[in-house]
N, C-alpha and C positions, 0 to 999 in steps of 0.2 A: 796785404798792404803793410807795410813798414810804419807800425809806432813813432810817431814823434817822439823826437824827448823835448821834455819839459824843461824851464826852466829852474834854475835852482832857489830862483829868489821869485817875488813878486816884480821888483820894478823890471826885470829879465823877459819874464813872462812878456808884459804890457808890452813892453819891444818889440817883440815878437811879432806879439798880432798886430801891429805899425797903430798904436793906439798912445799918445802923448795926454801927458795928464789934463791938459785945456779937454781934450776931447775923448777924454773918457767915459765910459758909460754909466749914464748916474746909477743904475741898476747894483752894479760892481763895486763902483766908489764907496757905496751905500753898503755895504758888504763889507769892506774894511773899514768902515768909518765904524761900524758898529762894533767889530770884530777889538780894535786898537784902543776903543771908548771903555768898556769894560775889560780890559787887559792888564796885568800887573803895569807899572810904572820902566820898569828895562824892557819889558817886549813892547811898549808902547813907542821909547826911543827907538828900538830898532826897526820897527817896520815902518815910521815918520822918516827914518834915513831913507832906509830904504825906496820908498815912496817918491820922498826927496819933495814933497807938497803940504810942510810946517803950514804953510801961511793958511791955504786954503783948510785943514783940517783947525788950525785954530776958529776958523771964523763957522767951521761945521759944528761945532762943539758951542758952541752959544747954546744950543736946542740939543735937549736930553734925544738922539736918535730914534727914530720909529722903529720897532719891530721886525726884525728879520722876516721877510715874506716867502715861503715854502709851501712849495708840492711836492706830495706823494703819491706817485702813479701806481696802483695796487693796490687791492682792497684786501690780502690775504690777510692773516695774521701777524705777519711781520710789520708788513708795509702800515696796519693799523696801529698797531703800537709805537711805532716812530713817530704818527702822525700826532697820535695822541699825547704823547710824551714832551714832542716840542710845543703844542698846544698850551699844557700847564706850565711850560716853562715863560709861556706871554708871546709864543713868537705867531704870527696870523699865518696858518695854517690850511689848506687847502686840501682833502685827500680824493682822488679821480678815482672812479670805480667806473668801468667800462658798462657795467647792467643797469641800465633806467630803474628796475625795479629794485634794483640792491639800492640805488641813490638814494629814493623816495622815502624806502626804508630808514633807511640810517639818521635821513633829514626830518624824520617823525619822530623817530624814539631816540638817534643817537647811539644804538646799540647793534654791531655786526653780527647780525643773527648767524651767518653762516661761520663765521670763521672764530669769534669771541663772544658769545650769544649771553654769555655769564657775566660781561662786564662793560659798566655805564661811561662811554666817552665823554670827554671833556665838551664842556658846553659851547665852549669857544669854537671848537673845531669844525671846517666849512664844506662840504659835500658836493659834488658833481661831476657829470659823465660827459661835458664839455669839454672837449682836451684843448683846445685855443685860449677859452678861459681860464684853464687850471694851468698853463704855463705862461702864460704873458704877463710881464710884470713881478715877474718873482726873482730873489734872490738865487735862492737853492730850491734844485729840484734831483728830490729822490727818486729812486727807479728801484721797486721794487717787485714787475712781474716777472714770471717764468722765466728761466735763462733761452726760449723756444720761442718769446715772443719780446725778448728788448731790441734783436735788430728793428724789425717792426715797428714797438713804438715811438725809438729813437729818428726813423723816419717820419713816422706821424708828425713828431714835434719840430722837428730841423725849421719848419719856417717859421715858427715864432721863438726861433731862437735869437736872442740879441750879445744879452752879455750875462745869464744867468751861467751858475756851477752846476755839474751835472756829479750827484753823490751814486754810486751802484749798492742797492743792497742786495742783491740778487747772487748767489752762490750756486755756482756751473758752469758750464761750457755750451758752446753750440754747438748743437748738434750739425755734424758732417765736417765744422769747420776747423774744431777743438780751438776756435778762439775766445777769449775767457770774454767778462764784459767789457774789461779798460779797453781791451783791444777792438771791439763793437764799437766803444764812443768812439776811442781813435779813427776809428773809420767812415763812421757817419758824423761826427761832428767834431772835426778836427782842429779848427779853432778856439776848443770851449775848453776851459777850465777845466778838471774833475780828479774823484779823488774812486775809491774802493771803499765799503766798509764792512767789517765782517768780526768774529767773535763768538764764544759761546750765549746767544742772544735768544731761549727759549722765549717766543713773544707770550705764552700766560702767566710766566716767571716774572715777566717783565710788570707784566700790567695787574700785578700782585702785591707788585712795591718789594719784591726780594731782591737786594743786591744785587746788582750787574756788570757786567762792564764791555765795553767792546774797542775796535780798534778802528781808526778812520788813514787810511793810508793815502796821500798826495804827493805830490813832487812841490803844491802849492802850499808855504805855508801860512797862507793869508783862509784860504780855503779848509784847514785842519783847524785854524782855531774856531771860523766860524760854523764849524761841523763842532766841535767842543761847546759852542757856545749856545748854540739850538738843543743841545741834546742831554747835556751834563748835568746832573740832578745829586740829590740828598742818596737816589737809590741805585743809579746809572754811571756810572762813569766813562768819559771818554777818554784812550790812550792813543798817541801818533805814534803813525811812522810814515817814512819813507821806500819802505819795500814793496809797491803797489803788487809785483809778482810773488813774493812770500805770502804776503797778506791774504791776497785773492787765490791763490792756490791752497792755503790751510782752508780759506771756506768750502772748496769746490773739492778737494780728495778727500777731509774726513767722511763725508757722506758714504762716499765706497762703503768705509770702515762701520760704520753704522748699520748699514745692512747686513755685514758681517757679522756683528755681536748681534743683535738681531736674530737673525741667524742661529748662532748658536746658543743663545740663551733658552733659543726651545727646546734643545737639547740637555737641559739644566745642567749648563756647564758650572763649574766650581770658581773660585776667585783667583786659582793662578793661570788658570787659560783666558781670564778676563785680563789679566796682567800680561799677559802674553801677547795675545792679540794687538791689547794696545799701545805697549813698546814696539811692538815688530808693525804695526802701525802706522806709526809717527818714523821710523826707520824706514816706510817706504815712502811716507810724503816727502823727506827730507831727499831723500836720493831724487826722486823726480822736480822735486823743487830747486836743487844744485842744477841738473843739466838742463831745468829753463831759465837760469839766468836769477836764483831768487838766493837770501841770503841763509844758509842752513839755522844760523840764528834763531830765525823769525817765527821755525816754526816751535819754540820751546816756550811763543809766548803767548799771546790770549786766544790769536787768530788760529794758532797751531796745535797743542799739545791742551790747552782749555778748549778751544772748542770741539776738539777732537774728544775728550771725556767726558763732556754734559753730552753731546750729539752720541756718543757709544752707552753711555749710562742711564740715559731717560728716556722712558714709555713716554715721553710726550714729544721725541724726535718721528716726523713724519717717515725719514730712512729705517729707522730702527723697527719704525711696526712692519714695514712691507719685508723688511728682513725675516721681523718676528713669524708672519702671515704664512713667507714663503718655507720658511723651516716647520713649520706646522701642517704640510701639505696641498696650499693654495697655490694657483697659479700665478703667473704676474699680472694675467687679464683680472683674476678674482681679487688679487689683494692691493690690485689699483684703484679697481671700482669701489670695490669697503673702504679704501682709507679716504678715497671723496678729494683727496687735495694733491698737487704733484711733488714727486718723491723726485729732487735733483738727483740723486745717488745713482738710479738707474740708465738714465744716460751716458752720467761720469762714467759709470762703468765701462762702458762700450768704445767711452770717444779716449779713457786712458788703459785701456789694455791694449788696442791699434795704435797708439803713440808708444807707448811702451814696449811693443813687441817691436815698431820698426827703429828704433833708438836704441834696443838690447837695454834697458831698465829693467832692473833686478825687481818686480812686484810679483812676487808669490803669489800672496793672498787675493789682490786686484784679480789676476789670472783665475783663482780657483774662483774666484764671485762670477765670472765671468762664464767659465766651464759649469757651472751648473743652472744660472738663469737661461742662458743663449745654448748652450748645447747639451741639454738635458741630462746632466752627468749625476749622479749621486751624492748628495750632500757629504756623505760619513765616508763615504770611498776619496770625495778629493781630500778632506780634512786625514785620513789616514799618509795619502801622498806628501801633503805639507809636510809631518811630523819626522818621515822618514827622506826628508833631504837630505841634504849632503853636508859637511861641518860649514860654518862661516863664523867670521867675528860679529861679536853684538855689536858696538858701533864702530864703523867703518871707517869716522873721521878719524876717531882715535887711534884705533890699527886697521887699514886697511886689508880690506879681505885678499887673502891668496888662495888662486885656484889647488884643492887637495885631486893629485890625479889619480888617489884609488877611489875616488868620492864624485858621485857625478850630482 
């Protein structure tokens, strides 16, 4: 099914879904009212133009606005530290864990035994496996399980959908469809708002108070600020854009690459085939990211080339250990069962080496990841293959490669 596009502004959007300001959704309204109310003084004019509903937002602004109201569908590590995070920022917080016993849990002690076991959530933050009442009535709702189970839950929630934004944090592809997740909402809930978010985003990093940042990509930008405004902290920061396709494909291919170093670090490779890998890298996300439509840009910034070096650099990347596992002679049944949680990387694998073979996309290394999990090939023998390719230019934007025909 063919992606909507979006509009470019807010008051475009509204149009769209044939929704005039008299009868707009207080849920929404509620959403820019808060968004516009803590906003410098020029983005306030603009999105009041915009809007083009001065009189009514003066008369909303008597009363300091309520709380941005949010769920997060996932109890992983991730999905708990966005919960947690918008929680201390003041906003009423909601996070859905599909396990009765994981709820009860969390609702005694507050503490994600399985996934963050080491660290005390916020008090604020509200618990439950009710999926009708963890989406009704909310602002913004995250999505952050399996990329194996967001069609699914996007259907669960379709009827108590009204006028809520629907954020993705979820980093992959589906499996068989190679469609990312915008492309899922697009599909299943095609009249809703929504944005991508993705970045070098280790959830124990996070919930550590180390410096962070990530990227919230929309086409809305009433929906990027109040994604900025849930989320934006002393330790976090949040940057925009508008590349939903750059953004969400830096989150979904560095994983490949993760497995990769991974991979070879148990090989105790040395620091310039770590440098290697990684520029040749981000040189094949960029080329796959051009012939889906994404800006080569996007990938040099937090979603792309950052999250591509914490996710290749850190033993606390889920991709990197099953990488590590499997270069150390486990198999992918053994080093899925030990790591206990799902490694996106391994699907990616599968669902961009068959896009890539049948598009002629230049991914070396995807391929050699590929040849050795799925066709039992030899770690050292494909990495020998790599090395003895044929010349090319390092980046391509710059001089475009030409075929050498004594070189294959």
């Amino acid at each position: 099914m063919k992606k909507p596009q979006l509009a470019t502004n807010l008051s475009e959007n509204l149009e769209k879904l044939n929704v005039n300001r008299e009868k707009a959704s207080k849920l929404f309204a509620d959403v820019i009212e808060k968004a516009v109310k803590k906003s410098k003084p020029d983005t306030t004019a603009v999105l009041e133009k915009d809007l083009d509903i001065e009189t009514a937002l003066d008369n909303q602004f008597a009363n300091e606005p309520a709380p941005l109201k949010i769920t997060v569908l996932g109890g992983g590590s991730f999905g708990t530290a966005m919960a947690n995070l918008s929680s201390k920022n003041g906003c009423e917080v909601t996070l859905w864990v599909r396990d009765k016993r994981s709820v009860k849990s969390m609702q005694k002690t507050h503490i994600n035994k399985k996934y963050l076991p080491d660290h005390k959530l916020d008090e604020r933050l509200q618990f439950t496996h009710d999926l009708q009442a963890a989406v009704k009535g909310k602002d913004l709702i995250f999505v952050a399980v399996p990329s194996s189970a967001f069609r699914e839950t996007l259907q669960k929630i379709a009827p108590f959908i009204s006028a809520q934004a629907i954020v993705s944090l979820t980093k992959g592809m589906e499996k068989d469809t190679f469609a990312l997740m915008s492309d899922v909402i697009a599909d299943e809930l095609p009249n809703v708002a929504f944005g991508v978010m993705s970045g070098p985003n280790l959830a124990k990093e996070i919930m550590n108070n180390m410096p962070s940042a990530t990227v919230i990509a929309s086409q809305s930008a009433a929906l990027r600020l109040a994604v900025q405004k849930a989320l934006h902290s002393a330790f976090f920061r949040v940057f925009a854009s508008d590349d939903l396709i750059g953004v969400e494909l830096g989150g979904a291919l560095k994983n490949i690459y993760a497995i990769a170093m991974g991979m070879a670090a148990a090989y105790d490779i040395g620091e310039n085939t770590k440098a290697m890998i990684l520029t040749r890298a981000l040189a094949e996300m960029s080329r796959f990211g051009v012939q889906a439509g994404a800006n080569p840009l996007t990938f040099l910034g937090l979603s792309g080339v950052g999250d591509l070096y914490a996710t290749c650099s850190s033993t606390l990347s889920r991709n990197y250990q099953i990488g590590n596992m499997l270069g150390r002679g486990m198999s992918l049944d053994q080093a899925i069962k030990k790591l206990g949680q799902t490694a996106e990387g391994i699907n990616t694998i599968q669902q961009v080496n068959e896009k890539a073979m049948k598009a002629g996309i230049y991914m070396p290394i995807t391929h050699a990841l590929h040849d050795i999990i799925y066709e039992d090939k030899a770690p050292l023998g494909v990495a020998l293959n790599l090395m003895e390719a044929g010349f090319r230019s390092d980046v391509e934007f710059v001089m475009p490669h030409q075929v050498q025909p004594t070189h294959n």
